[in-house]
C-alpha positions as CSV (number, residue, x, y, z in Angstrom):
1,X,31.3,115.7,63.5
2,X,31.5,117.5,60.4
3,X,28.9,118.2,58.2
4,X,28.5,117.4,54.5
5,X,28.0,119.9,52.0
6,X,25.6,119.9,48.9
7,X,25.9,122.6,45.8
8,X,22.9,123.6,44.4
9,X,22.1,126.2,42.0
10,X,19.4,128.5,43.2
11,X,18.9,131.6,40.9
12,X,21.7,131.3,38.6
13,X,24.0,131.0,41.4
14,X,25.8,128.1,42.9
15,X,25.5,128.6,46.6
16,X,27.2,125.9,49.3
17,X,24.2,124.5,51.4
18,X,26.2,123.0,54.5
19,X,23.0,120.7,56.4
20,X,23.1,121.8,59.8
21,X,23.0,118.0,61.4
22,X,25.2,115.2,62.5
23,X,23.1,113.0,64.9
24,X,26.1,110.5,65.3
25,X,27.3,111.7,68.7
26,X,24.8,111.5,71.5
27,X,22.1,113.6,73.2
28,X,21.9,115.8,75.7
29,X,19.0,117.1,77.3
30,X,19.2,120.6,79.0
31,X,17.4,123.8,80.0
32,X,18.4,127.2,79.0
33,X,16.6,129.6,80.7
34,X,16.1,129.5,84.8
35,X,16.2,132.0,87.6
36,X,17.4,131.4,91.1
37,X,16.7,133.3,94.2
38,X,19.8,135.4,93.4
39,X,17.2,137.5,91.3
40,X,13.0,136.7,91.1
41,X,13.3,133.0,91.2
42,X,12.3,131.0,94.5
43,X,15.0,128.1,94.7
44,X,18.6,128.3,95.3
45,X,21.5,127.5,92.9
46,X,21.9,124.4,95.0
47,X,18.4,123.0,95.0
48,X,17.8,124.1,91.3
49,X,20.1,121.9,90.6
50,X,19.6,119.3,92.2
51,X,15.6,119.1,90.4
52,X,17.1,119.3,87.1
53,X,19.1,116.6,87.8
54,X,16.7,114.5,89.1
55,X,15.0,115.0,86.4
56,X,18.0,113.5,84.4
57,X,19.0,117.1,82.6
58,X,22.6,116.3,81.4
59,X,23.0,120.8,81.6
60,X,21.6,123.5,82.6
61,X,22.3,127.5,82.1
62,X,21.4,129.5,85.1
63,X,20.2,133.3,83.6
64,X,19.8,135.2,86.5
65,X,18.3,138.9,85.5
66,X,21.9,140.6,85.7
67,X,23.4,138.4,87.7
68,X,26.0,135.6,86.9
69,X,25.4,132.6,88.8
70,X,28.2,132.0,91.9
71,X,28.8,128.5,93.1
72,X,30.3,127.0,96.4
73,X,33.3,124.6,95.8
74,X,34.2,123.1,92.0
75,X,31.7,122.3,89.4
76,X,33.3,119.3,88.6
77,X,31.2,118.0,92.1
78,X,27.9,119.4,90.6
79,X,25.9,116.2,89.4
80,X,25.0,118.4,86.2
81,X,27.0,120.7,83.5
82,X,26.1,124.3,84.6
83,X,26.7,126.7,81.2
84,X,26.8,130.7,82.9
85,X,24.7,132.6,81.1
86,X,22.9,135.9,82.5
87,X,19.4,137.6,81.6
88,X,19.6,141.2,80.3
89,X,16.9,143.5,79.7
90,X,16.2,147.1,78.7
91,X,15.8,149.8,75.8
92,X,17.9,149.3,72.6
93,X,18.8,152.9,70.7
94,X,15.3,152.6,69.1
95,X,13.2,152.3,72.1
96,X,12.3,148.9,71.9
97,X,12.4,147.0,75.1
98,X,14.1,143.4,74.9
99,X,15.2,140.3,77.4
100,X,17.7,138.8,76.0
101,X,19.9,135.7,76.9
102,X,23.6,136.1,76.9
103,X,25.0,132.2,77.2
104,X,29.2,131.4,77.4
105,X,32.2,133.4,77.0
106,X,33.6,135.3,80.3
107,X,30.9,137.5,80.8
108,X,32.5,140.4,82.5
109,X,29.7,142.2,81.5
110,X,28.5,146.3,83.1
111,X,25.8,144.5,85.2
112,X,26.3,147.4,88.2
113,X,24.9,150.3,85.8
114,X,22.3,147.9,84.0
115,X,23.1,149.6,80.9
116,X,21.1,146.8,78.1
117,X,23.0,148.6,75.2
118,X,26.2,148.7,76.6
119,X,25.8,145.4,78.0
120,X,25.1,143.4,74.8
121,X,27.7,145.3,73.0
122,X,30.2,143.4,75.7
123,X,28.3,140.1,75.5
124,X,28.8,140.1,71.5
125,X,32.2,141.0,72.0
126,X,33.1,137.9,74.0
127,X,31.2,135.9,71.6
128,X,28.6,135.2,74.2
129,X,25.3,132.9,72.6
130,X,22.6,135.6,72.4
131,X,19.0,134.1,72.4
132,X,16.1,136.9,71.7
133,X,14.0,135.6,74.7
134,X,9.9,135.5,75.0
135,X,9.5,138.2,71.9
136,X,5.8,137.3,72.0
137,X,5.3,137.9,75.6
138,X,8.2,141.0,75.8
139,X,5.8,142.6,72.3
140,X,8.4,142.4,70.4
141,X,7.7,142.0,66.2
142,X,9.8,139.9,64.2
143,X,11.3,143.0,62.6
144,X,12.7,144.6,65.7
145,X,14.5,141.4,66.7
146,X,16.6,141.6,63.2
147,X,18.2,144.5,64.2
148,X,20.4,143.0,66.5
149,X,21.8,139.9,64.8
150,X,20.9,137.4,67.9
151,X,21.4,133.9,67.1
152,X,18.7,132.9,67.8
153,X,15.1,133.2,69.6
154,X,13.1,131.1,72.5
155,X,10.4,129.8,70.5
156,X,8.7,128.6,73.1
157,X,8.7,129.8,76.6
158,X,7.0,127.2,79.1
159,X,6.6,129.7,81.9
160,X,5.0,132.4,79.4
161,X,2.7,129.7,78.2
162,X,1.8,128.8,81.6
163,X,0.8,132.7,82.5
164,X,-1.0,133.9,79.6
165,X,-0.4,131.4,76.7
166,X,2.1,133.8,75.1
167,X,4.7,131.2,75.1
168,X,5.3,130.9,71.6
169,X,7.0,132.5,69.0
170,X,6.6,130.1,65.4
171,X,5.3,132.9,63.6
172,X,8.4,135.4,64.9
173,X,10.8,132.5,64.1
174,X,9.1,132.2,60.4
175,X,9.6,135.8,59.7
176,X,12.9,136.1,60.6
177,X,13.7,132.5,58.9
178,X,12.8,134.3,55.6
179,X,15.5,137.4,56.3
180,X,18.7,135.5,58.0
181,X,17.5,131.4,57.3
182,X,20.7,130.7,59.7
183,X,18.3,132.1,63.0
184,X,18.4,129.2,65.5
185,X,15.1,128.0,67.7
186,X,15.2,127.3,71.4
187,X,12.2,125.9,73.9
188,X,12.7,127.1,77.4
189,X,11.7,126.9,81.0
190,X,11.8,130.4,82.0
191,X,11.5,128.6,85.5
192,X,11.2,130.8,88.7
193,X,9.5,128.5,90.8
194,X,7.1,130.6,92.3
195,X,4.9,129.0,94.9
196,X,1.8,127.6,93.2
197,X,3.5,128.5,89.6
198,X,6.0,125.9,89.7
199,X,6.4,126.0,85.8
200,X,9.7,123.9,85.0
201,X,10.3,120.6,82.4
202,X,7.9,122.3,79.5
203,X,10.7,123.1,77.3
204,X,14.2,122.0,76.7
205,X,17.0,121.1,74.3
206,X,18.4,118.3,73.2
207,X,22.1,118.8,72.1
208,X,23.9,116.3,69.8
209,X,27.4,116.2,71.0
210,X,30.5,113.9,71.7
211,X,30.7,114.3,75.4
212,X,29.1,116.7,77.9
213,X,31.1,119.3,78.1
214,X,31.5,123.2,77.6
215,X,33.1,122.6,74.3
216,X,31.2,120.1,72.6
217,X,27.8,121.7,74.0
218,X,28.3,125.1,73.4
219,X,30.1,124.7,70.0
220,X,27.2,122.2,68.9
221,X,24.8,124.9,70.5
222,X,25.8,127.4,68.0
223,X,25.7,125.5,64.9
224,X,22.6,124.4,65.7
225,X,23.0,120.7,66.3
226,X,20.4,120.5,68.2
227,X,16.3,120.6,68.9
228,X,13.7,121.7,70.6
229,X,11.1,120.2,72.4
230,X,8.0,120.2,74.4
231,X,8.7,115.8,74.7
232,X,8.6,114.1,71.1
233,X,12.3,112.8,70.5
234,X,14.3,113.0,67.3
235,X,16.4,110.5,67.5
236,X,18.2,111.0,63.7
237,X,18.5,113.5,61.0
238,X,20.1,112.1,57.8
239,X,20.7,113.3,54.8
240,X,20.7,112.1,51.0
241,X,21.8,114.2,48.0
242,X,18.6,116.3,48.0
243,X,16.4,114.7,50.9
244,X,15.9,114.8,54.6
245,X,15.1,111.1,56.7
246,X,14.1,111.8,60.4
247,X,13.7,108.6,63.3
248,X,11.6,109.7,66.0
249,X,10.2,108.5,68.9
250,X,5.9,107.8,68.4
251,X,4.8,110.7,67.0
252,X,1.0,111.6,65.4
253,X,2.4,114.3,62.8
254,X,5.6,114.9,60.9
255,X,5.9,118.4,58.7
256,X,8.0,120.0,57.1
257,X,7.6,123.1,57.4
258,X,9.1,126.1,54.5
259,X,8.7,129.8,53.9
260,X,5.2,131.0,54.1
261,X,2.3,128.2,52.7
262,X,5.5,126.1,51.4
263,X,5.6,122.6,53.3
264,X,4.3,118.7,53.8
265,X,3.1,116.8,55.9
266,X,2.5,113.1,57.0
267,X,-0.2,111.8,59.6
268,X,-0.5,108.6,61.4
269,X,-3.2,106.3,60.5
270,X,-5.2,105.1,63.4
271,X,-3.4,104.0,66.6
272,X,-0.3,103.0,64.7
273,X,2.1,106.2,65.7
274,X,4.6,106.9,63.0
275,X,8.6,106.5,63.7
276,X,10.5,107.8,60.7
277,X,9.3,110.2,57.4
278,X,11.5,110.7,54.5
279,X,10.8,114.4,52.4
280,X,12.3,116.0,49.2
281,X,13.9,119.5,50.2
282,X,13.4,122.0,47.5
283,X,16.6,123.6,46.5
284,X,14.6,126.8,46.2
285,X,13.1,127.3,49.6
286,X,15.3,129.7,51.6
287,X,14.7,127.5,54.6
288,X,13.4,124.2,55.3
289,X,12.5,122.7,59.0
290,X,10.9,119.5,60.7
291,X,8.1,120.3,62.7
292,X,7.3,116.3,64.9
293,X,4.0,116.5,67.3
294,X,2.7,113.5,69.8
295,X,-1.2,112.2,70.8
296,X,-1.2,114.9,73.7
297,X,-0.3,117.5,71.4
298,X,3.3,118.2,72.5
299,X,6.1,119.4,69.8
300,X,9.7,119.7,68.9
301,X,11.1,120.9,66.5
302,X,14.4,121.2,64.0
303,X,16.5,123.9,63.6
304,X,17.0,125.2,59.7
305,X,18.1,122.2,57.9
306,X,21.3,123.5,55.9
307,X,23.2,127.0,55.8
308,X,23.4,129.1,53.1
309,X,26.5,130.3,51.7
310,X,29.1,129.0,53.7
């Protein structure tokens, strides 16, 4: 599931754009962010579970707020792929509070002392997945989040949407796009299943992989073979020597979407939902993504469509 490469010469310079997709394997739908009653959520491991799968989630990553998630018997026997992953929080050497998602690796992480510095410096050393989560609702800027090198950033939180509509983060995403173009997006849950806030199946990802397992899902994770979405499918991303051809599933808008007022956009006409768009990518943006939205208003989204310099 390689991707292609493409040389362009931006600035004088002939730079390796690798595109970030290969949409010939299948996807997986799963949720990144959820709590269990081993920290503030309301459900166990077990029953949590059990909804997602219901729900036909092929994974799901249980972030308990410094706690990694235990289970009873094997997870071969759990009827979905459970990724551990654990919710750290605190002030970095500048005083800026974060949450932050540490997803993978072994984890053996300082949890007992709660020490967020400390902590992440283990997490990165295992080459744990490290998602900058809710900046908007946390009040984080864009800037504070570069610091840290996370891979990426929640840029859209369902639960945080749900409470006080500070769910999303474009605008974050944007900013940091135009520093490190690399910086992967993620829609989440965020679920705690609260009584009366039972905010779950807002936000997921969809994982292009070869199987469903912790190989092919986290490696794909981390290259960014994957979306995010609030419901609208993408069900290709194809390259041509200096193009980009998405399929999706009916959707009213398709943009792309670059640095600043840079982008394009194509609408439906009338009740006839559009399936596929076709743009030129500029071989002088720093980044370029694909922004798809439904009738109801729902979204996903691409990650960055190529890498620079690699």
């Amino acid at each position: 599931m390689e991707a292609s490469c493409l040389a362009e010469d931006v600035g004088g310079h002939e730079h390796r754009l690798k595109h970030r997709y290969a949409t010939c394997g299948q996807w997986y739908k799963g949720s990144l962010h959820l709590h269990t009653n081993r920290s503030d959520g309301h459900l166990s491991v077990t029953e949590l579970i059990k909804m997602y799968a219901a729900e036909r989630f092929d994974f799901v990553a249980i972030t308990d707020h410094w706690r990694l998630p235990e289970f009873d018997g094997h997870r071969t026997k759990l009827p979905l792929f459970v990724i551990d992953g654990i919710e750290l929080d605190g002030f970095d050497e500048s005083g800026v509070y974060f949450h932050v998602l540490a997803l993978g690796a072994s984890l053996k992480l300082p949890t007992t002392t709660r020490n967020f510095v400390k902590a992440l410096q283990a997490a990165r050393s295992q080459r744990a997945l490290l998602i900058w989560a809710h900046p908007h609702w946390t009040g984080n800027l864009p800037g504070e989040g570069l610091r840290h090198n996370f891979d990426g950033m929640e840029i859209y939180n369902h639960s945080s949407q749900c409470e006080n509509g500070s769910g999303y983060a474009l605008s974050h995403w944007d900013h940091v796009l135009n520093q490190n173009p690399d910086f992967l997006g993620f829609a989440t849950d965020d679920s705690h299943f609260v009584p009366d806030q039972e905010y779950w199946k807002g936000g997921w990802i969809m994982v292009n992989a070869a199987a469903c397992t912790q190989d092919e899902i986290l490696n794909n994770i981390r290259r960014g073979n994957f979306y995010a979405s609030q419901g609208p499918q993408f069900k290709t991303i194809e390259y041509a020597s200096n193009s980009i051809k998405v399929e999706t599933s009916p959707v009213a808008y398709i943009r792309l979407i670059g640095s600043r007022m840079a982008g394009s956009w194509i609408k439906a006409r009338e009740a006839v939902p559009l399936l596929q768009a076709e743009f030129q990518l500029p071989s002088d943006w720093p980044y370029a993504r694909i922004e798809i939205e439904d009738i109801h208003g729902k979204r996903a989204w691409s990650n960055p469509l190529w890498f620079s310099n690699c």
